[in-house]
N, C-alpha and C positions, 0 to 999 in steps of 0.2 A: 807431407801433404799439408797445403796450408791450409786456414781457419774455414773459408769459403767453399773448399775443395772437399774437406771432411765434415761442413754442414750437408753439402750435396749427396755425397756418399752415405751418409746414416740419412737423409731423408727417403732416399731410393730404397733402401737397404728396410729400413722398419716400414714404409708402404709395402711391399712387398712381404716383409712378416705379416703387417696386418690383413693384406688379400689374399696367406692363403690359409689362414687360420682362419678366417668368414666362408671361404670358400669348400675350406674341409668342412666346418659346421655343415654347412648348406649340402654337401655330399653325401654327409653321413644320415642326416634328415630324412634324404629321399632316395636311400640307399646305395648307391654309387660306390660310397667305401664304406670299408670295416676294418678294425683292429686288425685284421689277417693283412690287409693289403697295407697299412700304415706299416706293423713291421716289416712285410716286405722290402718297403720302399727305404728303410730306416736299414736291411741289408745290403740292398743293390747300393743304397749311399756309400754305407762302408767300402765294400767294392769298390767303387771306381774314385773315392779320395786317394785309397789305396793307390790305384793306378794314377793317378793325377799328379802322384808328387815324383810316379817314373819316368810319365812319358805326357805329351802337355794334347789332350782330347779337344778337336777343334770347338765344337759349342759349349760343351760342357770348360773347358780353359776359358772363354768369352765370360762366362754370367759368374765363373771365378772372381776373376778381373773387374766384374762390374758391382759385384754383391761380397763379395768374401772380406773380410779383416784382412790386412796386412799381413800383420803376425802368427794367423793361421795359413793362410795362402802354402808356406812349405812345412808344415810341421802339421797340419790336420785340415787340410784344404775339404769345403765344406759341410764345416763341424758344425756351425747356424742349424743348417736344414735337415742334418740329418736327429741333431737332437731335438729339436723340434717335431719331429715323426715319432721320435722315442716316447716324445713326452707327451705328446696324444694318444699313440698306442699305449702306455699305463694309464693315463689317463680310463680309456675304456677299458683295459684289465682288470682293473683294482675298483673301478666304483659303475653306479647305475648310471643308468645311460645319461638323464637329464642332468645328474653332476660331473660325469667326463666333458657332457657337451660345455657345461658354465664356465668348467675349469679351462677347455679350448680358447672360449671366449677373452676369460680374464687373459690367459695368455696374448691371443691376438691385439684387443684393445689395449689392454694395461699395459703390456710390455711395453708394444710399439709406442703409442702416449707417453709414455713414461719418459722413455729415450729423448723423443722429436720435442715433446714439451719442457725438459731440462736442458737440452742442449742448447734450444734460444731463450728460453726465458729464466733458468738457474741462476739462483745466484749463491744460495744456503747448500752449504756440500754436508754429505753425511761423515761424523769421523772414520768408520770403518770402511770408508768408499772414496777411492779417489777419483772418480769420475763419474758418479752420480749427485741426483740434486733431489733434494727435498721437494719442490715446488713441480720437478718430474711425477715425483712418486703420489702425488696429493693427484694429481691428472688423471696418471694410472689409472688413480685407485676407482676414482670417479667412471671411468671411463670402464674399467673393467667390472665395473658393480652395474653398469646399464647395460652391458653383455649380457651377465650372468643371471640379470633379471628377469631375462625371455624363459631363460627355464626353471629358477628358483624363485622361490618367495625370498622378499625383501632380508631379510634378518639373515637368513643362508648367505645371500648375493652379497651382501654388505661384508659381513666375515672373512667369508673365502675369500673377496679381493680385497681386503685388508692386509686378513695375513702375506696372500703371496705379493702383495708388491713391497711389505717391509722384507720380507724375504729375498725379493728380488734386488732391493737398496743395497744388501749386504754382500759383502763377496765371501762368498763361503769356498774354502779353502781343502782337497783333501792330498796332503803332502807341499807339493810345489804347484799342484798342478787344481787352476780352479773349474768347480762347478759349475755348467753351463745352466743359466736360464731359465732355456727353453724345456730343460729336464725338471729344473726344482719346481717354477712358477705354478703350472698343472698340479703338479702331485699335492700340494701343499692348498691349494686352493681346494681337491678335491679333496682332500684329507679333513681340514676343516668343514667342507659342507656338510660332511658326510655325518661329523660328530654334531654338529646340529641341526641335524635333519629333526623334523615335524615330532 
């Protein structure tokens, strides 16, 4: 994929992150969903990856092809969204509601920021990261701190999207196989709020 081709792809790809981590917020606000139906979804994903790498599902193969990584594509065909379900479903597991909601947020904003704002404007790489940028993660962080400030006070909001976007810079590793994201970003954001709350 050339340079224009794979700015296209990660801009479609982290819009898409970001509308539907706003989206879930805005769901889960006005009750539409719940931790019960996040894992569901975060099953049924499993499922049909599962199926995806046997037999190729006409829409579901389409938003593949248009959203998926390359190198998940046959080895964990949509691994993005389904850990992203995971990591809002802990999110609400593990903390009170208005810090799963911030921790959603840092994820939706920060992540996607992070990504689209490094890719075109990066220039300062992290040592532990070969494909993130400094100047991503300062976006983030920004970005996922005016999320998290709808439902936290400043010093909470500021924190938790601190941590998880230095956490997010890092490829954290377990064997050969790395940690996605969309699992650590949440946890870690709500982990922190949670320790200094009020």
């Amino acid at each position: 994929m050339d340079a224009k081709k794979t700015l296209d792809f990660e801009f479609s790809r982290q819009v898409f992150h970001l509308l539907l981590g706003v989206a879930a917020v805005l769901m889960l606000e006005y009750g539409f969903l719940d931790k019960g139906i996040l894992l569901a979804l975060a099953i049924i994903g499993l499922a049909i990856s599962y199926t995806s790498t046997k037999i190729q599902i006409p829409l579901i193969h389409y938003l593949l092809q248009r959203f998926e990584r390359e190198q998940d594509l046959k080895r964990f065909p949509g691994k993005g969204i389904i850990f992203y379900f995971f990591g809002m479903y802990l999110s609400l597991l593990l903390f009170p509601q208005e810090i799963a909601m911030a921790s959603i947020m840092i994820l939706a904003l920060g992540d996607s920021i992070s990504h689209l704002y490094g890719l075109n404007y990066g220039r300062i790489r992290y040592p532990l990261s070969k494909t993130k940028f400094l100047e991503g993660t300062i976006a983030g962080f920004a970005a996922g701190f005016l999320g998290a400030l709808i439902f936290l006070p400043w010093h909470q909001a500021f924190l938790a999207s601190f941590a998880a976007m230095i956490v997010e810079a890092i490829e954290i590793k377990v064997g050969a196989n790395q940690v996605d994201d969309n699992l650590v970003v949440p946890v870690v954001a709500g982990a922190v709020a949670w320790a200094f709350r009020g």
